[in-house]
N, C-alpha and C positions, 0 to 999 in steps of 0.2 A: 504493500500500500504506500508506503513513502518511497520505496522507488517511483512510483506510479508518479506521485506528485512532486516531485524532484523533476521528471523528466516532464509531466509537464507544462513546469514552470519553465525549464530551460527551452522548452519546445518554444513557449509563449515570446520568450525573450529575442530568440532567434528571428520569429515570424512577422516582429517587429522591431529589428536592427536596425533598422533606415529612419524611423521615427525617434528613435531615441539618441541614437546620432546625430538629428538634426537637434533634437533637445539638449542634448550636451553642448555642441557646437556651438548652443545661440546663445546659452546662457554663459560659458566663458568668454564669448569675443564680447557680451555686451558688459560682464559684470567687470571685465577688465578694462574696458573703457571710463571706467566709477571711480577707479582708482589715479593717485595721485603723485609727487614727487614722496610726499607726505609719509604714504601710507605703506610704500616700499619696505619702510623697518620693521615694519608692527603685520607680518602676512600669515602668521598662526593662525590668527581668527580667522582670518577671511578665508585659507586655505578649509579650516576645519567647516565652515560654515557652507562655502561650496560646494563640499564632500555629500552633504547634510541635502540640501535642498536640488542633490545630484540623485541622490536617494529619494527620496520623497517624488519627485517629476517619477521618476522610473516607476515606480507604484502606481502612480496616477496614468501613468499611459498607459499598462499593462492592464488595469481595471479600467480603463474605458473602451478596452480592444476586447473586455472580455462584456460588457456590461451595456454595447451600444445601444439593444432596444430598451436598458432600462437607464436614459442617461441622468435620469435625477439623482438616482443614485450616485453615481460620477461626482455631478457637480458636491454632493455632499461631500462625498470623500475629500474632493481638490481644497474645499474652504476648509476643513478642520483639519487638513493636512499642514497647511501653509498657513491659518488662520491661527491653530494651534502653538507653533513655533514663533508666528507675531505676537503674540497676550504675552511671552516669557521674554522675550527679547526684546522688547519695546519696553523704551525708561519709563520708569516710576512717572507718574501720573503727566508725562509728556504730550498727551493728544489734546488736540482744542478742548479747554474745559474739564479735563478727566477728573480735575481735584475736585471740581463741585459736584459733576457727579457721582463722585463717592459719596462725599457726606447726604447727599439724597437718601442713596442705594442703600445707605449703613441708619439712617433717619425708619427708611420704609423697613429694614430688616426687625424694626423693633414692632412692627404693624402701627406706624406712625403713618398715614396713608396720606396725610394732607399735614406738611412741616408745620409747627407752634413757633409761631413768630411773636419773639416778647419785644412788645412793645416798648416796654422802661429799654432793656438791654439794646434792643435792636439788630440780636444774634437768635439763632437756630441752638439746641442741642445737641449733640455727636460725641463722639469719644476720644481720648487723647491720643490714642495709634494712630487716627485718620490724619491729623493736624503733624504725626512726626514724619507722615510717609511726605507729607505737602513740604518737611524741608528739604527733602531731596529731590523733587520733584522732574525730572526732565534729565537727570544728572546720573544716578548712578543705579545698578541691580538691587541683587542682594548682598552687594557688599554693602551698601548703606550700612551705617551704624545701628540704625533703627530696626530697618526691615527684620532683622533674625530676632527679635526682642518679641519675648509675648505680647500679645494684644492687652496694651492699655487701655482698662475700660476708667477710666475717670474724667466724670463730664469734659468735655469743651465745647465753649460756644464759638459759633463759624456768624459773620454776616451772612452768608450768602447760601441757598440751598438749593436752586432750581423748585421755587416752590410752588414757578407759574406750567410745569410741564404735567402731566398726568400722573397719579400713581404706577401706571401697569407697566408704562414704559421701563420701569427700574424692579418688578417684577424678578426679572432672573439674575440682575446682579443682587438683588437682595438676599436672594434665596443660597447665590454665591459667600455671600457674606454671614450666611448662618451655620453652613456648612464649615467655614473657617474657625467660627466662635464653637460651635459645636466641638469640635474635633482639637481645640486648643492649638490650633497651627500657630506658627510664627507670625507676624504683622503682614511679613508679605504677601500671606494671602488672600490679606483682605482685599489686596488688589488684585491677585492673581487669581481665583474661583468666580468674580466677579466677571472679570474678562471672558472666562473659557465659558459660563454659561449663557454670557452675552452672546458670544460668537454660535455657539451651540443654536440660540434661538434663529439666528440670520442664516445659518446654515437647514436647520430646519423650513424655514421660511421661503427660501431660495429653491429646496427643493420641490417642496410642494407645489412650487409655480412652474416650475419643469415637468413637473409629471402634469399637473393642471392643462397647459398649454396645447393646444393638438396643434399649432404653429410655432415658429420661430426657435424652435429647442435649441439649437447649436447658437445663436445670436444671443437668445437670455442665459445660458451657460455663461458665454464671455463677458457681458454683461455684468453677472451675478460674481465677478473672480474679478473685478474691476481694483487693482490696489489699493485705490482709496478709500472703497468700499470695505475691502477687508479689514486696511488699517483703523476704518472705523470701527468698525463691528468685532475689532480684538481689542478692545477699549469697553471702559465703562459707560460709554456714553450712549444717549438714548438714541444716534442715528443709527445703531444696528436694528431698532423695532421699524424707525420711520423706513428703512430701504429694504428691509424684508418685506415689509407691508404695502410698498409701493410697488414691487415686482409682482407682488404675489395680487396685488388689486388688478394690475394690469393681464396679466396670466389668464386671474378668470374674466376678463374680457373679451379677452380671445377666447377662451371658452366658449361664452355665452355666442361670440359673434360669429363663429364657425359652427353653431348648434346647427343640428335638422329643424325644419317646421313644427309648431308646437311643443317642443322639446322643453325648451326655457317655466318653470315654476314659480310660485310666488317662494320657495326654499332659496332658489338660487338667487331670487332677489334680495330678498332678506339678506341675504351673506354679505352680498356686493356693498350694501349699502351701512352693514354693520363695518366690513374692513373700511367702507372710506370715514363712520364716524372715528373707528380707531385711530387712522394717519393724521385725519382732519384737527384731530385733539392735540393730537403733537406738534402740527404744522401747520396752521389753518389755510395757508393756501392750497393746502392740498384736498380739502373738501372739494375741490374743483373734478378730484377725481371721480366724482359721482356725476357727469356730464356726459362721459364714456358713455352709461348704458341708453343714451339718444341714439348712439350709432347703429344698435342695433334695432334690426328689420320687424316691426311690429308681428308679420308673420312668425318670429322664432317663440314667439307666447305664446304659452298652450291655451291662455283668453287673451283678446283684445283688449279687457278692458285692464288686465295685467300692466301694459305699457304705460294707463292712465296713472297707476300706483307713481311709475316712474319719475314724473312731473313731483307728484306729495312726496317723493323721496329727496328730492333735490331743495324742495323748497325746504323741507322741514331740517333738513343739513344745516341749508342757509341760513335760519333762524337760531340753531343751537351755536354757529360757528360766533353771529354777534355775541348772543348769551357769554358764550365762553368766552370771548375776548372781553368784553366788558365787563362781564360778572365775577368770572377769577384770574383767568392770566395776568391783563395786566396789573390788577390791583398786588395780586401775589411777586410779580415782576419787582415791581418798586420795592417791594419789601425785601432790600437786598445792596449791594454796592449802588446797584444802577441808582436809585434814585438821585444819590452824587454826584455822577456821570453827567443824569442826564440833566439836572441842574446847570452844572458847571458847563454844560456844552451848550446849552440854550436848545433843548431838545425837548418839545411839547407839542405832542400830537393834535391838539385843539389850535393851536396859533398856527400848529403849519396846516391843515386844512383851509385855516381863513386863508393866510397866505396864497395859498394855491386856487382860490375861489378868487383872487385878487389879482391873479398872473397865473389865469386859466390856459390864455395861448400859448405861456412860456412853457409849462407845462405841459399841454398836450406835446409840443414837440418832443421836449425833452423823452416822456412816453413814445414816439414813433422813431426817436432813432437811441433805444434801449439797445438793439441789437451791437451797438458798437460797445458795450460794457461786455463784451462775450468774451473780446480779446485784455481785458483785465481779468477775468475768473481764468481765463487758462493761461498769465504770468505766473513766475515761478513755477512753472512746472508742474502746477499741484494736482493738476488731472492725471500726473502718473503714482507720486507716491503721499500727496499732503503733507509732508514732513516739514510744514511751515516754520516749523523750529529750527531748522538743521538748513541756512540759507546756503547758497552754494552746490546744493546738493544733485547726486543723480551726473548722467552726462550729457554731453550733445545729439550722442548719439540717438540712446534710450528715448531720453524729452524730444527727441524727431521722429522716431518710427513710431511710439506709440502711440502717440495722437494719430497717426495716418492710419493704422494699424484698425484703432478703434472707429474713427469715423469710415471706413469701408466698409465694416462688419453693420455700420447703423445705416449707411449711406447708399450701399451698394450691394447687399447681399439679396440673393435672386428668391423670393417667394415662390413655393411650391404651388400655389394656387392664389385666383388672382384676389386683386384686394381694389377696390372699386374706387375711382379716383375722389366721389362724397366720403368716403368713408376715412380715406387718407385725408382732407381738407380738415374735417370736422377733428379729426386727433389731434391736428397741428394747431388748431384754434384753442383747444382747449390745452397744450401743451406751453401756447405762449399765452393764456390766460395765466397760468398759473407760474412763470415764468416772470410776466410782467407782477401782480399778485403779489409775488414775492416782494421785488423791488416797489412797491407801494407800500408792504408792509413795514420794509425797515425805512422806506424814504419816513412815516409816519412815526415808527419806533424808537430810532437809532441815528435820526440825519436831524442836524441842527436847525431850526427854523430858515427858511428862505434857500436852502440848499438842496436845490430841485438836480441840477446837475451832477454834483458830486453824492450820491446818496452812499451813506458809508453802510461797514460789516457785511457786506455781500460775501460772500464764498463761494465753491464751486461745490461743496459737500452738499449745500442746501439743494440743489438738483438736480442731486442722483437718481431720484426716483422716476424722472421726467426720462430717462435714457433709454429702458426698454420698450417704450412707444416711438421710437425714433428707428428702429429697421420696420414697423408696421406704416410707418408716415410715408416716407422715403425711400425703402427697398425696392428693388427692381422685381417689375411682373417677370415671369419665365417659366415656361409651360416644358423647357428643354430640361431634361432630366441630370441632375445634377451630379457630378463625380465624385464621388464617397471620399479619394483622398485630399480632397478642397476640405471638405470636414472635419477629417483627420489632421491636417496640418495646422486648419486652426485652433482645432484643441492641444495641439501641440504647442501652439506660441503662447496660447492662452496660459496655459503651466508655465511657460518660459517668464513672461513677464511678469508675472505672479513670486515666482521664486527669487525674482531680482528685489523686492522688497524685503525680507528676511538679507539679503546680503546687503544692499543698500544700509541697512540699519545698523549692522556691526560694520559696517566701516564706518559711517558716519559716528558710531556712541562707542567702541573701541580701540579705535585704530588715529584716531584725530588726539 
């Protein structure tokens, strides 16, 4: 019997030499392009870490050669493969924001569902471990001083707690965080269980929209392995719920939108419209994603008057999204650094409203040529690995192919059956509804009165979830049967550039 499976693993190995060649091949020439005059002394890590994520690709392509018709499976394995080695490898609480959302994650772990904001104080409750991991913060493993130290439970109070974001979102790092308290682990795990059961949930997330999907499999794969995406989703922070949930709302989209006649229920509605209140909570421009189910063809309702539901599902979104922005986000928001911020910055969403009713024209423009704020979200590089901390980083190479890489796969990849040019209009509409949306929200949030042009805190992380409707918008009709190893190969680069973020990382937090 283990002869059996000895031989045929070696069999498996052999029958994909050419794929895994090219995977070695891509990821030395690129990961050595990363490197520097600098980093020449210090090549133990990097050598060991390549070895590392040399291994891990070869698993991942040997199970997707064994696993094609079931590839969600796949995609799971890729992200906790390489998602796994990002939560341990990535510094102390270094991703946009991670340190607040610990003391969230470690808040909710006590079944504190909604933070007690003390009004005398002006602080949150949390504990003293959280506040020693925040002095290393960005800087060092587990050699920190702190991290090997039992978990200190003695109060501390934090300003600030994310107390305008939903409880569920923090859900699975919390549960992260019980399981470290549980179990008497070292301090570092209060970061580290946090992490793996965040990634856990996105990984989950991602594949259910793969297996959900009867279109675009190999596109929401690549997609779903996005490094920014992962480097989020091996972090504390709540964008591993918002981009699991946004793949996975769009997924059954396609679902619905590729049903037979009649097929569609008031079950399958219900769902659609519960995941977009879930994102929507998180993100309010994303309640937008409940506009989707317009696209589908009143015929796929098993009644007609099913579609009418569709219209009260939208509206009744739209009402909860005010409610919840006015009723606790932002009131919970201010209760926090920001109200300081937004003082001292002259940032008041009531005066820039009137402002903008005052220099209506200036504004509208401003709005119609938003599209040139595109080529600011994708400065720095940050569509390949977001390591906004780590300036410099990555090389010319990488930060060249991988944008090309990706906008082909959303741009240019050929649909098995067609997709009707209403259907494409109406996704795009709704994809720069929520695009612009966004940028209205922080122009109102976060942008100083009368700074209609410069509207600050944009990122490119806030719309990742907009990306898996971009090969449905844009992909090419193509009724010619497509070459299995085109597929192949992109799952192949997909692992490639994936892997470059675990090396990117110890060179940049080792090796510098």
């Amino acid at each position: 019997m283990n002869l059996t499976i000895f031989y045929n693993s070696f069999k498996s190995i052999f029958n994909n030499k050419n794929y895994i060649s090219l995977y070695l091949v891509f990821i030395i020439i690129l990961s050595l392009s990363m490197l520097n005059a600098d980093n020449y002394s210090h090549l133990t890590n990097y050598i060991l870490i390549l070895l590392l994520v040399s291994f891990l690709g070869i698993i991942c392509i040997l199970y997707y050669h064994k696993e094609k018709n079931r590839i969600h499976r796949v995609t799971f394995v890729i992200i906790i493969c390489f998602g796994v080695l990002t939560c341990f490898i990535t510094p102390i609480l270094s991703v946009h924001d991670e340190g607040e959302h610990l003391i969230r994650a470690e808040i909710t772990s006590r079944g504190e569902l909604i933070p007690n904001y003390d009004q005398e104080t002006g602080t949150y409750t949390t504990i003293k471990a959280v506040n020693n991991l925040h002095l290393d913060d960005g800087k060092k493993h587990v050699t920190s001083p702190y991290a090997l130290l039992p978990i200190d439970y003695t109060p501390y109070h934090d300003p600030s707690a994310f107390a305008q974001n939903p409880f569920y979102g923090y859900l699975p790092q919390s549960l992260g965080i019980i399981i470290a308290k549980t179990f008497n682990l070292s301090t570092i795990w209060l970061l580290w269980m946090p992490r793996l059961l965040n990634l856990l949930l996105y990984a989950i997330l991602s594949a259910l929209a793969i297996r959900k999907s009867p279109i675009l499999k190999v596109p929401l794969i690549i997609i779903s392995c996005i490094p920014l995406t992962i480097y989020q989703s091996a972090s504390i922070s709540i964008d591993s719920m918002i981009n699991g949930l946004g793949i996975l709302i769009i997924a059954y989209f396609f679902y619905m939108y590729k049903s037979s006649d009649k097929q569609i229920q008031m079950k399958e509605i219900f769902i659609f419209f519960f995941l977009c209140l879930l994102i929507g909570l998180c993100k309010v421009p994303y309640f937008a994603l409940s506009f989707l189910i317009l696209l589908i063809h009143p015929k796929k309702f098993k009644f007609k008057k099913y579609y009418c539901f569709n219209i009260i599902g939208i509206i009744t979104l739209g009402i909860l999204a005010i409610l919840w922005t006015n009723g606790y986000a932002t009131p919970n928001m201010i209760n926090s650094w920001r109200e300081d911020f937004l003082i001292k910055n002259n940032i008041n969403s009531t005066e820039q409203i009137s402002f903008i009713k005052n220099h209506f024209s200036e504004f509208f423009v401003s709005i119609l040529q938003i599209g040139n704020y595109i080529e600011d979200l994708l400065s720095n590089n940050a569509v390949f690995t977001g390591f906004f901390n780590f300036p410099g980083y990555g090389s010319l190479l990488v930060n060249t192919i991988y944008p090309m890489f990706l906008s082909a796969i959303c741009f240019l990849y050929p649909h098995k059956s067609l997709i009707n040019i209403k259907s494409r209009i109406g996704s795009f509409l709704i994809a720069y509804l929520i695009f612009i949306g966004t940028y209205i929200t922080l122009l109102l949030s976060w942008t100083p009165v009368g700074s209609i042009n410069n509207i600050w805190m944009v990122q490119l992380r806030y719309f990742m979830p907009l990306i898996p409707l971009l090969p449905f918008t844009f992909g090419i009709n193509n009724e010619i049967r497509r070459i299995e190893k085109v597929d192949n190969i992109l799952i192949v680069l997909t692992i490639g550039f994936l892997a470059l973020l675990p090396v990117l990382t110890v060179i940049k937090t080792t090796m510098n």
